[in-house]
N, C-alpha and C positions, 0 to 999 in steps of 0.2 A: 852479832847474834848473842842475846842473853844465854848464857846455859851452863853448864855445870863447873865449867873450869876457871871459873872465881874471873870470867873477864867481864861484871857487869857493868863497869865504867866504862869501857871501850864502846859502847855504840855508835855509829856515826855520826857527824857532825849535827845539828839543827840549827835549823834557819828560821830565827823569829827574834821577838822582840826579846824574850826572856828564857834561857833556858829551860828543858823539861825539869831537867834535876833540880832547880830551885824555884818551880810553880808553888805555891802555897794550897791547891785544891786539885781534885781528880776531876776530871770532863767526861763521863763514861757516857758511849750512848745506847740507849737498849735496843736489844735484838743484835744480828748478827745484821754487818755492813750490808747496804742495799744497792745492789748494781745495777746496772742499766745501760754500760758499754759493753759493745761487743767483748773485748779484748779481757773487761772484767771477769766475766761470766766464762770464759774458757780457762783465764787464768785459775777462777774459783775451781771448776771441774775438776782440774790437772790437778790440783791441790791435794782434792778432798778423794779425788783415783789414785794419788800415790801415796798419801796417808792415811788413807781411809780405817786404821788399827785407830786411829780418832776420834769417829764416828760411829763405831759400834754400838748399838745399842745399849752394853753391858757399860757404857764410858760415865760416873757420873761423877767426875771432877774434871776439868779438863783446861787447859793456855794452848792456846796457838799464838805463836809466833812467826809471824811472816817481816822476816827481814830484808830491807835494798839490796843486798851486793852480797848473801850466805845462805849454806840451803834452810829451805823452810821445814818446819818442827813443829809437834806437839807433843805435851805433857801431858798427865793426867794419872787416873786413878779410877780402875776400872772393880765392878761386881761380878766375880764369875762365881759360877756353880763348887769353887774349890776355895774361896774364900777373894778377899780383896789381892790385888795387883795394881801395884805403881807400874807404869809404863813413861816411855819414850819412844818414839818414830820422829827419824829425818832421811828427810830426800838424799840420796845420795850422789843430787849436781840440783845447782841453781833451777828450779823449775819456771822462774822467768824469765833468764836468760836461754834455758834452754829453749822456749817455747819462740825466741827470735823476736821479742817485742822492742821494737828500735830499729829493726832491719828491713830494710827494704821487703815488697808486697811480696814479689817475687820470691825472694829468698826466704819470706819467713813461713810461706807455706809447703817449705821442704822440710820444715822443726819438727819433731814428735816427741812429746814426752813422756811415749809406754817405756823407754829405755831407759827411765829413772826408777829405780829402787827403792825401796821403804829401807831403812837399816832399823829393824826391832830392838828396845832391849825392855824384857819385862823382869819382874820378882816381888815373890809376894811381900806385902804390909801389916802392919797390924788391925784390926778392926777399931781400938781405939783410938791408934794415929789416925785413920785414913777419916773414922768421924770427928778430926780435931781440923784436920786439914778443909774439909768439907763446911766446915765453921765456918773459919776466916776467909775462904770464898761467901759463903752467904753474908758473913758481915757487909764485905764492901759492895757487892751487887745489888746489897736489898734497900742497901743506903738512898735515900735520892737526892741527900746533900754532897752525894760524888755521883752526879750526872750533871751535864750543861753544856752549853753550847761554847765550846775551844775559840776565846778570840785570837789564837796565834795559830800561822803557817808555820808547818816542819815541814821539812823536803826531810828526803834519805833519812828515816827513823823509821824503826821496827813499828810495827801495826800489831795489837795484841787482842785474841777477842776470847772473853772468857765463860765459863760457864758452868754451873753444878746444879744434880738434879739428882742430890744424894736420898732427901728425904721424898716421904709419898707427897706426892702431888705440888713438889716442890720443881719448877724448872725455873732456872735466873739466867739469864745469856745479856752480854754488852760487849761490848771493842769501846777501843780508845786508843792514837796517836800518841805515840811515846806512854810516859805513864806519872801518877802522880804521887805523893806521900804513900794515900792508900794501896794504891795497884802495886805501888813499888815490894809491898810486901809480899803480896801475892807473887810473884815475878820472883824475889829470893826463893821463897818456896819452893814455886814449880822447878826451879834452879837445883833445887837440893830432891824433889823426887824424882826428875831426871837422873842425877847422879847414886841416887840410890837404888833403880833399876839398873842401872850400870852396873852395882857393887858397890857404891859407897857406904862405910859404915853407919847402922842406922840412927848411933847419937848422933852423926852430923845432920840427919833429917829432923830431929828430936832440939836439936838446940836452932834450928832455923824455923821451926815451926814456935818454939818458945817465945823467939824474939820478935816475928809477927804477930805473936797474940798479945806479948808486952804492948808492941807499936798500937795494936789495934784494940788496946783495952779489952780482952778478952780474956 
């Protein structure tokens, strides 16, 4: 799981022809993933029921990360009535394992996943951070030379879908399999305003946000 404690090389193996970490382009595709399995669509639900501090309406920066084998998380950067909030929410147990996908018919309709927890951590931002962060999401989402069709299979890599809809009449939403140049920055990022709803100090957000707008010509 990408997040705050400096382990973004450890993702899980992939399985393709060429590494994610050395693709030369992003593959993003727009909108949010489109399901059509059962097993999809329930997993989606549990998801968006146990992190639903994600989906609030007030959320206009936001990374989901849904990892193989670690609980699933979202980031982001939410508008309230008292000023901007970086936030974080993670499941507090595997919501796909918990949900018994892999087990038997029988046994896996005794899984329930109201007994997992959100674990909150929020703290307010600046207004001019959070419109710089708000940037470098619109840079790589509005781009359409990092959108396309992924000629490689990854097995067990994190699934990331992104989205910001900071300005009026601005919404940009896409996922993408592992991540590329561009996303990778985005991904430090959200890395560093997780850790800053934590309490991490806010030059560490301020120098992770510099260095994606270096990467991304901003």
């Amino acid at each position: 799981m990408l997040k705050r404690r400096g382990i973004v090389a450890l993702l899980p193996a992939l399985v393709c022809a060429a590494s994610v970490l050395g693709q030369d382009r992003d593959y993003l595709q727009r909108g949010e993933k489109e399901l059509s399995a059962d097993y999809q669509i329930k997993y989606d639900r549990a998801v968006r029921h146990v992190l639903s501090r994600g989906w609030r309406k007030d959320v206009v920066v936001r990374m989901v990360d849904i990892p193989p084998f670690q609980a699933e998380w979202v980031t982001g950067i939410a508008r309230t009535s008292g000023g901007y909030k970086a936030f974080e929410v993670t499941a507090s147990k595997h919501i796909w394992a918990e949900l018994g996908f892999g087990m038997a018919e029988a046994e896996r309709k005794k899984t329930d996943y109201h007994s997992i927890r959100p674990v909150l951590h929020e703290r307010p931002i600046s207004d001019a951070l959070s419109t710089r962060i708000a940037a470098l999401w619109h840079r790589v989402l509005a781009d359409p030379k990092n959108y396309g069709k992924d000629p490689g299979i990854y097995l067990d890599t994190d699934q990331f879908t992104y989205h910001v809809s900071f300005l009026p009449h601005e919404r940009l939403t896409a996922y993408v399999v592992g991540w590329g140049p561009h996303t990778r920055q985005l991904i430090d990022v959200a890395s560093a305003v997780a850790s800053h709803a934590n309490g991490a100090p806010e030059a560490d957000l301020i120098k992770a946000v510099k260095k994606a707008e270096r990467k991304l010509g901003i």
